[in-house]
N, C-alpha and C positions, 0 to 999 in steps of 0.2 A: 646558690650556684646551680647551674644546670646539671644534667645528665650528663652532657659533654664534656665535661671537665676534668681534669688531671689533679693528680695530687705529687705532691713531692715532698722532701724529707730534707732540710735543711742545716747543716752542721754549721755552726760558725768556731771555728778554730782561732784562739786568742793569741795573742805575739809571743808571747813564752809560756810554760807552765804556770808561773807563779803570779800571772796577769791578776786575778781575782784578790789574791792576799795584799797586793802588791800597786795596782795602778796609780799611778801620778793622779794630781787634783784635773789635770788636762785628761788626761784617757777618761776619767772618773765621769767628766761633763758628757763627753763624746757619747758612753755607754750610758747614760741615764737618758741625751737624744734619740740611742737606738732602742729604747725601751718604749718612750712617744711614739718613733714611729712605728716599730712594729705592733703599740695600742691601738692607732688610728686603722693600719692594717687591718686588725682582728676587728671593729668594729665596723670595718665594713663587709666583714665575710671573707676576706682572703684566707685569714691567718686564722689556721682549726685551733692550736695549739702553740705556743711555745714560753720559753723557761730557759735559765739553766741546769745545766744535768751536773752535781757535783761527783763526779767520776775521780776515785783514789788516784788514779794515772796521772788526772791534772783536769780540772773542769773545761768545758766547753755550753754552746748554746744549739739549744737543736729547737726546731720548728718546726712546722706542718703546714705546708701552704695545698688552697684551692685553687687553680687558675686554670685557663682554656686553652693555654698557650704552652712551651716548654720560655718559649722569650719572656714571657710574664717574667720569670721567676730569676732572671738574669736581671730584667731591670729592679726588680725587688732589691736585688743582693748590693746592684750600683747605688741605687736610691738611701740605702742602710747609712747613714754616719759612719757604725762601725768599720763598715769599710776601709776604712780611711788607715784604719792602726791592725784591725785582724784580716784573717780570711775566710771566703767560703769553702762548703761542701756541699756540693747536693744530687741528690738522686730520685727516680722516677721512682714513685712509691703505689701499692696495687691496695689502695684502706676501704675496709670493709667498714663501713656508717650503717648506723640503726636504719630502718627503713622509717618510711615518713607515712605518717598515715593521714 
C-alpha cells in the first residue's frame, strides 16, 4: 500500500456473549466463511492483522485494515459473511509500521 493510505481498527461484536462457546452448526459455517474471506483479504495486503481477541468480558474479533479510502472499510465490513449474524465496529487508527528500507 501507498503512502496515502489509512488504517483502521475494526471490532467485530458477536450476537451474544456466549457466541464463541455456543454457536449453531449454521453460525459455525458463516464464521469459518468470514475467516476465508478475511484470509483472501490479508493476502492481498489489506488486512495488517486480525484474530480473535478472547476478552474475560465476552470475546470479540478485532482487525487491522489498510485502505485508501474510509468507504473501503465499509464495503469490507458489507462484503464479511459475518455480517449477516454479528456487528461491526470500527475506527480511524494513527499505526506507526517499521520503516521499509
Amino acid at each position: 500500500m501507498s503512502e496515502q493510505t489509512q488504517h483502521y481498527v475494526l471490532k467485530l461484536i458477536p450476537s451474544r456473549p456466549t457466541f464463541v462457546m455456543d454457536m449453531t452448526e449454521e453460525e459455525r459455517a458463516i464464521m469459518q466463511a468470514h475467516v476465508v474471506y478475511w484470509t483472501k483479504l490479508m493476502d492481498k495486503g489489506i488486512v495488517v492483522v486480525f484474530g480473535p481477541v478472547f476478552d474475560p468480558a465476552g470475546a470479540y474479533g478485532l482487525s487491522v485494515v489498510e485502505v485508501s479510502h474510509e468507504d473501503e472499510v465499509i464495503e469490507i465490513m458489507k462484503g464479511d459473511p459475518a455480517a449477516a449474524i454479528n456487528t461491526f465496529e470500527y475506527y480511524p487508527m494513527k499505526a506507526v509500521k517499521p520503516a521499509r528500507i
